[in-house]
DSSP file (Angstrom, degrees, kcal/mol; ACC not computed):
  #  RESIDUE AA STRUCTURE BP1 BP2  ACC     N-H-->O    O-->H-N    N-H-->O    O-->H-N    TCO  KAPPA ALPHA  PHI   PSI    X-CA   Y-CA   Z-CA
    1    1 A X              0   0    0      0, 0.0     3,-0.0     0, 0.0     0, 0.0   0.000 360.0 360.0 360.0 143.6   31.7   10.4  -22.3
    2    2 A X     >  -     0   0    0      1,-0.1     4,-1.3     2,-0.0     5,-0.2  -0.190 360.0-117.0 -40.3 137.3   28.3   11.9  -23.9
    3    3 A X  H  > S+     0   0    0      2,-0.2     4,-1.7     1,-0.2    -1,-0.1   0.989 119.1  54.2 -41.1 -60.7   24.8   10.8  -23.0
    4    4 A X  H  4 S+     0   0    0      2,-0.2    -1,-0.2     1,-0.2    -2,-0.0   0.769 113.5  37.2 -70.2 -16.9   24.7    9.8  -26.7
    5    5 A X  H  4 S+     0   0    0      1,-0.1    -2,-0.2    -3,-0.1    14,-0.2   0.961 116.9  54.0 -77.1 -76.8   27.7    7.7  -26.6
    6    6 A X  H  < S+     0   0    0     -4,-1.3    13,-1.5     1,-0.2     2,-0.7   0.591 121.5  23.7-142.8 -39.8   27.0    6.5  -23.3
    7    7 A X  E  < S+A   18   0A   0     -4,-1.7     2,-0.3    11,-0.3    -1,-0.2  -0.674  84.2 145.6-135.7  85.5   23.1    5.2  -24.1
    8    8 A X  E     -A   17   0A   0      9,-0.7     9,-1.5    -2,-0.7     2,-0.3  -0.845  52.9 -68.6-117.9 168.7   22.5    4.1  -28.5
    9    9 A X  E     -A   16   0A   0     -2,-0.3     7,-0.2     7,-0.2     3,-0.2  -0.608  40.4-124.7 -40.5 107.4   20.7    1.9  -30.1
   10   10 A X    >   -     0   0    0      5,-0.6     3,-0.7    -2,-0.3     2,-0.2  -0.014  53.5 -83.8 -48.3-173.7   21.4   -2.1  -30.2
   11   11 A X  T 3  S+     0   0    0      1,-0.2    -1,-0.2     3,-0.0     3,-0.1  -0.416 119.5  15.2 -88.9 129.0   21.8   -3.3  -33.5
   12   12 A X  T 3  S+     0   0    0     -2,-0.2    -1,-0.2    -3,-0.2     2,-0.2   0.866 109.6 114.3  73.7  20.1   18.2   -3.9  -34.7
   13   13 A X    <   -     0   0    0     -3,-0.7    -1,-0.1    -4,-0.1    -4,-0.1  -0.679  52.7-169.9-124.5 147.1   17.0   -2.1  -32.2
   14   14 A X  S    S+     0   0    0     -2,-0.2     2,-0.2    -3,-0.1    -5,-0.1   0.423  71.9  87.7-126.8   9.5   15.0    1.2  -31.5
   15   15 A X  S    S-     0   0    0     -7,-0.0    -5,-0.6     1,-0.0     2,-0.3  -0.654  79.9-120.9 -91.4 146.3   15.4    1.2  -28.3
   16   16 A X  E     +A    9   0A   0     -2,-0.2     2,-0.5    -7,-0.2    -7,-0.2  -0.710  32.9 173.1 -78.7 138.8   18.5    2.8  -26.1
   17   17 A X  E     -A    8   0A   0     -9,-1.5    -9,-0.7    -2,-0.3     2,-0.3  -0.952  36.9 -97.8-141.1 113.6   20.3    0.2  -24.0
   18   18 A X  E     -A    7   0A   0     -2,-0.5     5,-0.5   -11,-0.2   -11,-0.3  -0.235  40.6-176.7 -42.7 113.7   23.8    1.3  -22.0
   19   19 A X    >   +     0   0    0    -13,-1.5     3,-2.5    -2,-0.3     4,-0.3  -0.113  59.8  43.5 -88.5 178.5   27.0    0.5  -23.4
   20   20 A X  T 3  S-     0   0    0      1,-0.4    -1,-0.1     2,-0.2   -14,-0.1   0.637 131.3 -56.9  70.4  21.9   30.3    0.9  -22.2
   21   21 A X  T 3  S+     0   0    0     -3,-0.2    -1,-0.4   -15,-0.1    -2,-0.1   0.591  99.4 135.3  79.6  -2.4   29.4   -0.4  -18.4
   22   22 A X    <   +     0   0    0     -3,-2.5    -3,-0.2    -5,-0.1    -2,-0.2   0.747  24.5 120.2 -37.6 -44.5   26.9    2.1  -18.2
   23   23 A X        -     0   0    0     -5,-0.5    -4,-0.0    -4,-0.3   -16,-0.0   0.103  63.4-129.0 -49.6 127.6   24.6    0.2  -16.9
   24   24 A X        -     0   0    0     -2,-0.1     2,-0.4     1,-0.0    -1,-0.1  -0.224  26.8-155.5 -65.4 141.8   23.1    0.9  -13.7
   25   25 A X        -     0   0    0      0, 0.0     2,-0.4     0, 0.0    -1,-0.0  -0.968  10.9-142.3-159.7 139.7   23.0   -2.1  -11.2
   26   26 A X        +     0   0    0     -2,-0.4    -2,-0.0     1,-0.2     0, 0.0  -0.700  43.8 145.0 -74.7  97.2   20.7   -3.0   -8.0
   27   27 A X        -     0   0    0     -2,-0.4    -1,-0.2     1,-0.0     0, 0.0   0.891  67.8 -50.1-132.5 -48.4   22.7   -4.5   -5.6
   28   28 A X  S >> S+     0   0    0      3,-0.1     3,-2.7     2,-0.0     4,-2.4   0.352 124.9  71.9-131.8 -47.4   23.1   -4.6   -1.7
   29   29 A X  H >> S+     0   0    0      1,-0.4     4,-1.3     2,-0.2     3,-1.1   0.886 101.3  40.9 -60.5 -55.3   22.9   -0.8   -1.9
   30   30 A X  H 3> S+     0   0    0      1,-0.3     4,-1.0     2,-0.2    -1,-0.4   0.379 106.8  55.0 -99.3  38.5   19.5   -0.9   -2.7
   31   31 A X  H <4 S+     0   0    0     -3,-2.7     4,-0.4     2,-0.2    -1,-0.3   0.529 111.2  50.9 -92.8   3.3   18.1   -3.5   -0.5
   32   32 A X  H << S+     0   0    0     -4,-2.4     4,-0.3    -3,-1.1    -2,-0.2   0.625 107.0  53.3 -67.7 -27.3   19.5   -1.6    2.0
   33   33 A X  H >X S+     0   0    0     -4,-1.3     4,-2.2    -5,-0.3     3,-1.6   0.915 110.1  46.5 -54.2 -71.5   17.8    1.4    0.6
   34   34 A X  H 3X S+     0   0    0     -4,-1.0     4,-2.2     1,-0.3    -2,-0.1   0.688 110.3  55.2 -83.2  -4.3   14.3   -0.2    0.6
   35   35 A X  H 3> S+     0   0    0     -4,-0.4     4,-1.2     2,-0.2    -1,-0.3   0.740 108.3  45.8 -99.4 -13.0   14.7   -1.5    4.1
   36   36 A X  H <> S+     0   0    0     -3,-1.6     4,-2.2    -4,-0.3    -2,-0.2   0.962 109.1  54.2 -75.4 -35.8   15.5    1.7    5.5
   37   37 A X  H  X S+     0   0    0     -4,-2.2     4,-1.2     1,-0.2     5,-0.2   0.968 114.1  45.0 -53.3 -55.9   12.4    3.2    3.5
   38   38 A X  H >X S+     0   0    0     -4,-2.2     4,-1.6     2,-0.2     3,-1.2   0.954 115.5  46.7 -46.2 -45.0   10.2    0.3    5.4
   39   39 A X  H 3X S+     0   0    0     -4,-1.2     4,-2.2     1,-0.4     3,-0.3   0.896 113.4  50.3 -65.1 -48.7   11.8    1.0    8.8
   40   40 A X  H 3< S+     0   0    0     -4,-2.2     4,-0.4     1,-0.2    -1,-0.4   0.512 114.7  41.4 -71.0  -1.3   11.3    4.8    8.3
   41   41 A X  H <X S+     0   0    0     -3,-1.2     4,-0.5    -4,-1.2    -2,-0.2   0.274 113.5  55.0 -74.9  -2.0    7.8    4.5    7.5
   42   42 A X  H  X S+     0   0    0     -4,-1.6     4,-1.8    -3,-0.3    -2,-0.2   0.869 109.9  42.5 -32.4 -69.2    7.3    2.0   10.1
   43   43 A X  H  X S+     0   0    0     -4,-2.2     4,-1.4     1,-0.3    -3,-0.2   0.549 108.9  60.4-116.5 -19.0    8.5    3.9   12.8
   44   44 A X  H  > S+     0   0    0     -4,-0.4     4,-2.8    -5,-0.1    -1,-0.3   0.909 112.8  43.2 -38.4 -70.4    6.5    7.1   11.1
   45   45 A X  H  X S+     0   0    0     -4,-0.5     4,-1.6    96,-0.3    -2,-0.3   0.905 109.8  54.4 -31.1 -54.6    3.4    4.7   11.8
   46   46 A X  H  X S+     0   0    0     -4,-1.8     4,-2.9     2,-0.2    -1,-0.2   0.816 109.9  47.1 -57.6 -48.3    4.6    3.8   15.0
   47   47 A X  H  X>S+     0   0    0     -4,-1.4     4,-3.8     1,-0.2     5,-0.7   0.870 110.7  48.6 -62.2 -41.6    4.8    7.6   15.9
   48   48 A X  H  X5S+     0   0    0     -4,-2.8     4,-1.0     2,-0.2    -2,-0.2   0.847 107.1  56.0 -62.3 -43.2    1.7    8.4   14.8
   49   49 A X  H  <>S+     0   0    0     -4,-1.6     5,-2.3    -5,-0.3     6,-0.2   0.973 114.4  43.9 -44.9 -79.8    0.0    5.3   16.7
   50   50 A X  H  <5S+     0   0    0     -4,-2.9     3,-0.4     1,-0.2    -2,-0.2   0.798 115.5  37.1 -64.0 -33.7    1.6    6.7   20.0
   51   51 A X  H  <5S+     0   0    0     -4,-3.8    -1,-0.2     1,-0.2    -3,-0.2   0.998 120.2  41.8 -63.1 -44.3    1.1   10.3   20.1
   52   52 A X  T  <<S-     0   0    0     -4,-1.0    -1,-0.2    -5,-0.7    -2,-0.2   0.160  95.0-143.0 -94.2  20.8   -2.0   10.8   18.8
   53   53 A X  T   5 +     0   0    0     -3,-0.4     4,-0.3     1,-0.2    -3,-0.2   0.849  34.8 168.2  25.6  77.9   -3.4    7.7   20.8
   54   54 A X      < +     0   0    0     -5,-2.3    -1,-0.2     3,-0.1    -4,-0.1   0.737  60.9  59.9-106.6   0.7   -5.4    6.9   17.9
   55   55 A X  S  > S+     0   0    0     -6,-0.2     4,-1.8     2,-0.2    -2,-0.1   0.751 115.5  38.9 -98.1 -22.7   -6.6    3.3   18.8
   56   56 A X  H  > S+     0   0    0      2,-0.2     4,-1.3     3,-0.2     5,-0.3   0.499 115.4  50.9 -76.9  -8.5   -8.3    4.9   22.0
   57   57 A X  H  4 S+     0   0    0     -4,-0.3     4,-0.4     3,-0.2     7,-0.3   0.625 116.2  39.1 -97.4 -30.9   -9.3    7.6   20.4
   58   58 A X  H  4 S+     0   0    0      2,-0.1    -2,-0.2     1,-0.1    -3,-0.1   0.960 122.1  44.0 -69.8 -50.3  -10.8    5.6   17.8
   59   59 A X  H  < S+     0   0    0     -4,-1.8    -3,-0.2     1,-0.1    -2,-0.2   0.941 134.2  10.4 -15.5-103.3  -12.0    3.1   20.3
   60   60 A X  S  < S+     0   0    0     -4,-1.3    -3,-0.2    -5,-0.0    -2,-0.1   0.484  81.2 111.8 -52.2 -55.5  -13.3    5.8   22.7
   61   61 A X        -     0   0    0     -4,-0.4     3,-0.2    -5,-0.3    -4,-0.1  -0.131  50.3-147.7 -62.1 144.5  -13.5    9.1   21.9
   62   62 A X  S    S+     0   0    0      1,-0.1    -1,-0.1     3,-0.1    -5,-0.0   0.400  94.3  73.5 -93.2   4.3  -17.1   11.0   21.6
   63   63 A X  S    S+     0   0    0     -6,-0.1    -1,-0.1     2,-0.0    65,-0.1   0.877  73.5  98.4 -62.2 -41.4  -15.3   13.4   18.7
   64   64 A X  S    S-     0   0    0     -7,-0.3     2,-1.4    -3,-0.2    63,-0.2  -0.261  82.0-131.5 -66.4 121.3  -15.3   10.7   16.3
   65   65 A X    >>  -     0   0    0     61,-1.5     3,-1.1     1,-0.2     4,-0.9  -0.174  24.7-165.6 -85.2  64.7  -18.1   10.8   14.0
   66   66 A X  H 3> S+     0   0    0     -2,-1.4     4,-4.8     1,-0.2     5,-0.2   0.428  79.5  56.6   6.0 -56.7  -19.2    7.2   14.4
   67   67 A X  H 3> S+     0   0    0      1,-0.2     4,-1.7     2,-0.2    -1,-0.2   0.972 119.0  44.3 -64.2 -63.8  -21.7    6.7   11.1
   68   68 A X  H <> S+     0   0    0     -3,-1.1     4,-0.9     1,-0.3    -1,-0.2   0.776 115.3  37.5  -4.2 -72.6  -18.5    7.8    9.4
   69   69 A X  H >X S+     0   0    0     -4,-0.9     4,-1.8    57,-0.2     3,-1.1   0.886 114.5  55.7 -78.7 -21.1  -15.9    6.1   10.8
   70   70 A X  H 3X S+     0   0    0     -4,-4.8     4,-3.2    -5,-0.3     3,-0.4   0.993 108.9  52.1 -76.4 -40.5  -18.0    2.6   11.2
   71   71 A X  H 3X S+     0   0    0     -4,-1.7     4,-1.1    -5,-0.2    -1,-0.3   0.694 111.1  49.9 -25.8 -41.4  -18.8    2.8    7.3
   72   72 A X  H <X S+     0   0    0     -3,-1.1     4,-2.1    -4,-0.9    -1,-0.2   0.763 105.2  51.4-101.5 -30.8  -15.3    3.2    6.8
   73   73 A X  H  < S+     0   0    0     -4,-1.8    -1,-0.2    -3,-0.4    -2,-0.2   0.836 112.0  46.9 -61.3 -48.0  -14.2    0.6    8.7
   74   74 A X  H >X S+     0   0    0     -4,-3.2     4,-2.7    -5,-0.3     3,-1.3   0.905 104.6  61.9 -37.5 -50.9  -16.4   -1.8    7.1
   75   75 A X  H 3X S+     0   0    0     -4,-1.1     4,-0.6     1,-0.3    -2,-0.2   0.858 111.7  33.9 -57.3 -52.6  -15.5   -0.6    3.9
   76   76 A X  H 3X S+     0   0    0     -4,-2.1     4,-0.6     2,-0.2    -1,-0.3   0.098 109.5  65.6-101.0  37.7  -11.7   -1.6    4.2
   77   77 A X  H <4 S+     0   0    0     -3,-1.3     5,-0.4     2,-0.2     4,-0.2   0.492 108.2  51.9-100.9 -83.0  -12.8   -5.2    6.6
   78   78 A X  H  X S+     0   0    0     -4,-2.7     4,-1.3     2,-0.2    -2,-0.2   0.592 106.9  45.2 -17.9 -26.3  -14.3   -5.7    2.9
   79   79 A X  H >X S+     0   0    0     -4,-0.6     3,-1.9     2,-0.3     4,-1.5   0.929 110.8  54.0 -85.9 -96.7  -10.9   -5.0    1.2
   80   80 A X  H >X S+     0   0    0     -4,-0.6     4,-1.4     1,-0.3     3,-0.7   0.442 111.6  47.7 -22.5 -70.7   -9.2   -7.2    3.7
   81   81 A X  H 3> S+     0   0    0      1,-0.3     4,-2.0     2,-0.3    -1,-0.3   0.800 112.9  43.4 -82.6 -46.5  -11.6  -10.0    2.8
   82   82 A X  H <X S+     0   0    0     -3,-1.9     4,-2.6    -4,-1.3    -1,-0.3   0.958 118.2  46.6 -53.8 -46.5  -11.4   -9.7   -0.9
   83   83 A X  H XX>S+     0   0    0     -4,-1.5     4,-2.3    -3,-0.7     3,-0.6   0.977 112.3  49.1 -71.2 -41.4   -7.6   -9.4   -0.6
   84   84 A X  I 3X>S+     0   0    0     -4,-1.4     4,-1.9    -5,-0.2     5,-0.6   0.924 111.1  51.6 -72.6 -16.7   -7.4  -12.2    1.7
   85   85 A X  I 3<>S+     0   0    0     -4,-2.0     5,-2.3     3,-0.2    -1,-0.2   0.636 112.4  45.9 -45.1 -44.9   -9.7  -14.3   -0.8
   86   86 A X  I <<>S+     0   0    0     -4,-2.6     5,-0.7    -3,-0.6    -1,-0.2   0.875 123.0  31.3 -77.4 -42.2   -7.4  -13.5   -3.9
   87   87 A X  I  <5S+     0   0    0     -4,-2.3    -2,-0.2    -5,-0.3     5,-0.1   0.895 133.0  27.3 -93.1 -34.6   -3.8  -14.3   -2.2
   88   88 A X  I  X<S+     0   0    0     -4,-1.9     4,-0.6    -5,-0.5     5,-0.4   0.780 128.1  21.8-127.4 -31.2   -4.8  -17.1    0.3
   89   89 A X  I  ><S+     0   0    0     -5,-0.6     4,-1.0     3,-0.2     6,-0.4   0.780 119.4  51.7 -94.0 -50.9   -8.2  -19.2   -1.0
   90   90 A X  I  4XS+     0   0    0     -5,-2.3     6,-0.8     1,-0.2     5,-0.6   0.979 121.9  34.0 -80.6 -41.1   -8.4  -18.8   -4.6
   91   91 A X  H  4<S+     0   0    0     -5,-0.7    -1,-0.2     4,-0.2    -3,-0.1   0.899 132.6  28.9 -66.1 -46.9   -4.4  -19.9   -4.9
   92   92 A X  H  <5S+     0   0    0     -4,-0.6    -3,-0.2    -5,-0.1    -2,-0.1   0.991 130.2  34.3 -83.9 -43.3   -4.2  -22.6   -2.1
   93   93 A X  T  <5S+     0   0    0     -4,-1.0     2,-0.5    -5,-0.4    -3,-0.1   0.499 134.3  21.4 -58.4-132.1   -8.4  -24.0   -2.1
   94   94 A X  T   5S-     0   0    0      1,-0.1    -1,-0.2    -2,-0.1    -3,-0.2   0.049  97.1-131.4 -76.7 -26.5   -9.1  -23.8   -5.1
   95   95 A X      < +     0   0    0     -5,-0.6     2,-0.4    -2,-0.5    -4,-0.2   0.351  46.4 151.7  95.5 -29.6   -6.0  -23.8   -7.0
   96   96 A X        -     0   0    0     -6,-0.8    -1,-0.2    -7,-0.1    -4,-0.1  -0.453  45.2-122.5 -70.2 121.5   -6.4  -21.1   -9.1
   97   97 A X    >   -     0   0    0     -2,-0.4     3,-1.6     1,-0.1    -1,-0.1  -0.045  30.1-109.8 -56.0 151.1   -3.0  -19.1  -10.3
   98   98 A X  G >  S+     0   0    0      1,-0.2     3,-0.7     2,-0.1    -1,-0.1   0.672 119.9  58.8 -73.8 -39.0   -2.9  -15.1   -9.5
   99   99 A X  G 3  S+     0   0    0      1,-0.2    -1,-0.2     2,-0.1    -2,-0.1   0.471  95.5  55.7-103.1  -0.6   -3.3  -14.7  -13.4
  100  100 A X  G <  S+     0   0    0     -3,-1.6    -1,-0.2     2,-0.1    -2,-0.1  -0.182  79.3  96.6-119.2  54.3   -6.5  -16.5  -13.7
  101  101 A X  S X> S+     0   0    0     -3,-0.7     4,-2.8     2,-0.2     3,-0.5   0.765  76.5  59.4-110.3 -42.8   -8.5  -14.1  -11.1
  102  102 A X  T 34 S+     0   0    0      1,-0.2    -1,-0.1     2,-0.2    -2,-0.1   0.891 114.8  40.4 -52.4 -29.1  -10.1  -11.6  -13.9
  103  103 A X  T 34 S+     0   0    0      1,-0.2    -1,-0.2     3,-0.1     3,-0.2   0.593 126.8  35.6-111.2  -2.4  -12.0  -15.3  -15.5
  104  104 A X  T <4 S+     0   0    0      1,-0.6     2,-0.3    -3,-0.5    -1,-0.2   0.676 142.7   7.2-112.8  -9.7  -12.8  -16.6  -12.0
  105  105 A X     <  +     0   0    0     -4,-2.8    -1,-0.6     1,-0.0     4,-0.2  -0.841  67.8 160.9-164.9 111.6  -13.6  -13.6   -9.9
  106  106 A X  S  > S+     0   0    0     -2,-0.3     4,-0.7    -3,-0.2    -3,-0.1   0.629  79.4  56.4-114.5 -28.3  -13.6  -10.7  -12.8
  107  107 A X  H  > S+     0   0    0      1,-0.2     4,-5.2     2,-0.1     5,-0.4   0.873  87.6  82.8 -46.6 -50.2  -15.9   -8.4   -9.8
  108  108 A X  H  > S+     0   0    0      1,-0.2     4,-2.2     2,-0.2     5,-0.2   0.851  91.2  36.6 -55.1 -65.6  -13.2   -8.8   -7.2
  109  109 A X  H  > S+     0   0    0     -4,-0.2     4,-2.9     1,-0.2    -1,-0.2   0.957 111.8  50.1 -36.0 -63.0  -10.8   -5.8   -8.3
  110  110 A X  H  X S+     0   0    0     -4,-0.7     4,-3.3     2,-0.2    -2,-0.2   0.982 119.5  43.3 -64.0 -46.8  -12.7   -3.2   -9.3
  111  111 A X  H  X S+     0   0    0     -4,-5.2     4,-1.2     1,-0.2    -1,-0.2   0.892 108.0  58.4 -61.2 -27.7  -14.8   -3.8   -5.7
  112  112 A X  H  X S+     0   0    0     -4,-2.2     4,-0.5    -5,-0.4    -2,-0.2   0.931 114.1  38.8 -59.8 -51.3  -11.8   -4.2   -3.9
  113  113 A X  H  X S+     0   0    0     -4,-2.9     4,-1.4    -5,-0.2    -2,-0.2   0.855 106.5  55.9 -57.3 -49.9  -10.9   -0.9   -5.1
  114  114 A X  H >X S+     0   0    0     -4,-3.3     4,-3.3    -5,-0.2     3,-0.8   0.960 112.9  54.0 -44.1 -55.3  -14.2    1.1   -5.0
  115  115 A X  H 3< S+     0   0    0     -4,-1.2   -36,-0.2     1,-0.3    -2,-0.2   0.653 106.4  51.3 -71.3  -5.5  -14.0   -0.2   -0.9
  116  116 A X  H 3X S+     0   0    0     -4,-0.5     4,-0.8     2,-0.1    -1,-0.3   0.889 112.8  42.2 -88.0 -38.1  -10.8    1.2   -0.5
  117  117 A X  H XX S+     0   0    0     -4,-1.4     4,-1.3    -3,-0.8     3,-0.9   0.889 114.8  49.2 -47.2 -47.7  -11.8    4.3   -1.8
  118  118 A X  H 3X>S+     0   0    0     -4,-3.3     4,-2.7     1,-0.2     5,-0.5   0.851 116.6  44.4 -58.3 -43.3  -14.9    4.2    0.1
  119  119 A X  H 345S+     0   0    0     -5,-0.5     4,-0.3     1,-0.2    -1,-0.2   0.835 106.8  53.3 -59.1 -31.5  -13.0    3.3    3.3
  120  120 A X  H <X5S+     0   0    0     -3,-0.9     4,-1.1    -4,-0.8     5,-0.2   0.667 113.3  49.0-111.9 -23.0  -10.2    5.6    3.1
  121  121 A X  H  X5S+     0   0    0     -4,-1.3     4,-3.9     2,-0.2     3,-0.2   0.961 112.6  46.0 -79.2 -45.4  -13.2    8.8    2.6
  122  122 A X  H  X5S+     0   0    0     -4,-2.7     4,-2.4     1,-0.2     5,-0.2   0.854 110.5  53.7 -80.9 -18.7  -15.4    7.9    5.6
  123  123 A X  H  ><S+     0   0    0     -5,-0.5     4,-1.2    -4,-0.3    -1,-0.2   0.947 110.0  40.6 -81.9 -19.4  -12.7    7.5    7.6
  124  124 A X  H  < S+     0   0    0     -4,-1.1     3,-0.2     2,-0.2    -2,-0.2   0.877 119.8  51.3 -67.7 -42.7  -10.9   11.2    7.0
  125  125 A X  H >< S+     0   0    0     -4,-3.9     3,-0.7     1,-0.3   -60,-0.2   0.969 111.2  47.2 -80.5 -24.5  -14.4   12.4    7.2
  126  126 A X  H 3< S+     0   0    0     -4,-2.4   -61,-1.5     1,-0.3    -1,-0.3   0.628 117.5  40.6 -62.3 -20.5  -14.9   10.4   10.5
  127  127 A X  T 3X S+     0   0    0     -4,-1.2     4,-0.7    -3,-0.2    -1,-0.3  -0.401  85.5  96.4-103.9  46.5  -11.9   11.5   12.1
  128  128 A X  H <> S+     0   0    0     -3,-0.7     4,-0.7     2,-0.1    -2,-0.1   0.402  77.7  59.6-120.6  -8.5  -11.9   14.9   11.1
  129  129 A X  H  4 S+     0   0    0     -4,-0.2   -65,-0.1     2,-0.1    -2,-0.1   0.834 106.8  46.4 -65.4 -28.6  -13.4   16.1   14.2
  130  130 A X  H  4 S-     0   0    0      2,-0.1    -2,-0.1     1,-0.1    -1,-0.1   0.894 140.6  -2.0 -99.8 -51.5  -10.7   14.8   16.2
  131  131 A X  H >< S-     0   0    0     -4,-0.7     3,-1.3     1,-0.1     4,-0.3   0.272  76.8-171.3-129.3  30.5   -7.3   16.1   14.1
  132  132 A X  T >< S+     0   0    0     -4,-0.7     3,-3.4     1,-0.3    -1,-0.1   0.319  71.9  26.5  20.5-130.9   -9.2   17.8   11.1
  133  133 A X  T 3> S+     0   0    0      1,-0.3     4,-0.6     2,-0.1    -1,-0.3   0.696 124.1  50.3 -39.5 -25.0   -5.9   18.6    8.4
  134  134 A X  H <> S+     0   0    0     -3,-1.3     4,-2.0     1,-0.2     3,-0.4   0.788  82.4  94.3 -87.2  -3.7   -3.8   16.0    9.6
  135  135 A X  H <> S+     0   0    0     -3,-3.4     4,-2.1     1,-0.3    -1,-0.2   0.899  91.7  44.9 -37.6 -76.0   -6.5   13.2    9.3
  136  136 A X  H  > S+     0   0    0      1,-0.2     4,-2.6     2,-0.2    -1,-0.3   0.636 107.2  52.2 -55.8 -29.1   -5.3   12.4    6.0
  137  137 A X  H  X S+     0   0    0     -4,-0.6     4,-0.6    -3,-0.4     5,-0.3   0.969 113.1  49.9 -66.8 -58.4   -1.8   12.4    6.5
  138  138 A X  H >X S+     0   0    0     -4,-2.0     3,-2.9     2,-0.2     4,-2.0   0.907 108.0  46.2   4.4 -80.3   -2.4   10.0    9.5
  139  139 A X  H >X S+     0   0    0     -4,-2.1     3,-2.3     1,-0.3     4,-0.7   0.968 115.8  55.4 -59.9 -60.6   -4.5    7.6    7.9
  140  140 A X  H 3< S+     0   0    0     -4,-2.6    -1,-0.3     1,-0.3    -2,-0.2   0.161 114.2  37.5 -63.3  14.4   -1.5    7.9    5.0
  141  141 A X  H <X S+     0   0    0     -3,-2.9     4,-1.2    -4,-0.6   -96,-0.3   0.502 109.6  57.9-101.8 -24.6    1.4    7.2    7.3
  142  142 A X  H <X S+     0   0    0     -3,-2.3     4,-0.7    -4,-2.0    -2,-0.2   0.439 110.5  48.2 -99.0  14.0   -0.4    4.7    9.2
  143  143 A X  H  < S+     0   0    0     -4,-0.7    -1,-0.2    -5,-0.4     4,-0.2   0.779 111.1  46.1 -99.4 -23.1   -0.9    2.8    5.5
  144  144 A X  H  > S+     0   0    0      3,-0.1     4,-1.7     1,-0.1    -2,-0.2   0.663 106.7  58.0-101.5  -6.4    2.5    2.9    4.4
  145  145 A X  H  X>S+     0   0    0     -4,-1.2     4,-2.4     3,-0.2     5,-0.5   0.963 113.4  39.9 -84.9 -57.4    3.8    1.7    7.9
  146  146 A X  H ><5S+     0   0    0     -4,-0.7     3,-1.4     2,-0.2     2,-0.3   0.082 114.3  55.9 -77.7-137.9    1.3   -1.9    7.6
  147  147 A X  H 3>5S+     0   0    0      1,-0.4     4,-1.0    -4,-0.2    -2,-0.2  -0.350 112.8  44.0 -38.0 -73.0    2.4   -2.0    3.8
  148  148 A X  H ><5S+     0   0    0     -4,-1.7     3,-2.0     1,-0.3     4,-0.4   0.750 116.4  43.2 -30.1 -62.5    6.0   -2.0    5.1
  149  149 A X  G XX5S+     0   0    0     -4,-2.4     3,-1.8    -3,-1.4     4,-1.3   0.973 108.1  52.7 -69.8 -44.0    5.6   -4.2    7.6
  150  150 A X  G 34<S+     0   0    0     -5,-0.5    -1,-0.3     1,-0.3    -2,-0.2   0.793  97.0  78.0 -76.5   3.6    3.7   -6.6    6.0
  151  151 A X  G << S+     0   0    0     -3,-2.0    -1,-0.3    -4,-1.0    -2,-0.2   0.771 101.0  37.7 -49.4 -38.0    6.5   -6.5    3.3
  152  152 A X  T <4 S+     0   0    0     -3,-1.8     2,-0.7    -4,-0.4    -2,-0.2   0.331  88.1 106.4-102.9  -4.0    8.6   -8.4    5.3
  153  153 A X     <  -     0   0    0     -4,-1.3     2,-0.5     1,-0.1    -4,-0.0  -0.704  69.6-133.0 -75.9 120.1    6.1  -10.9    6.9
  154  154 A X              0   0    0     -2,-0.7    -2,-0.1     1,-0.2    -1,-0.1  -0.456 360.0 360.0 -82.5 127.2    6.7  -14.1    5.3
  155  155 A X              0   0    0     -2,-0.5    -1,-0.2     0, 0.0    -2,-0.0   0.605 360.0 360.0-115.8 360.0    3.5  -15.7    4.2
């Protein structure tokens, strides 16, 4: 069958919606999909951790341009705190619902955001001494490896 048989307009409708069984459907295959995606970007992280010693090298090392990297680090402690502040105080303390955070804390995004930005620059430019192009792919493996993980930590 045609794409245009295959995908028309309900009745009343202007939208296309699949007919005929056409419809596409999520089922074991992809949460099996999205838990290999975590596991391989995990175990990217993981690699990245262990060659490049990057917590002694962060730690340690006299390459690391320090004003840099401590800014940056700050930057995204701030992020942590905001984020834990939205998911974990304003819902259980206080009470307030995930959809009343713009009329109780209208600041909190848009800073949260600037401090990720701000975090995610002084730290490339603070580690750029030590693995200069790859900084940023680094920093951006070792970010989707804690999303992933913390995907599956039940809070």
């Amino acid at each position: 069958s045609s794409l245009r048989q295959r995908y028309t307009p309900a009745e009343g409708s202007s939208v296309a919606a699949p007919i005929d069984g056409a419809q596409a459907q999520e089922g074991d295959a992809g949460v099996g999909a999205g838990i290999a995606e975590s596991l391989l970007w995990a175990s990217g992280a993981a690699a990245v951790l262990y060659f490049t010693d990057f917590i002694n090298v962060c730690l340690y090392s006299t390459e690391v341009s320090r004003p840099w990297f401590n800014v940056g680090v700050a930057a995204l402690a701030v992020n942590v705190v905001i984020g834990l502040y939205l998911a974990y105080f304003l819902p259980y303390v206080k009470g307030i619902k995930e959809r009343q955070w713009e009329g109780h804390s209208p600041y909190a995004i848009p800073v949260a955001t600037a401090a990720a930005v701000i975090g995610s620059i002084c730290l490339t430019v603070g580690l750029w001494p030590v693995w200069t192009f790859f900084t940023p792919f680094m920093l951006f493996f070792l970010l989707m490896g804690l999303l992933m993980i913390l995907r599956y930590i039940p809070f």
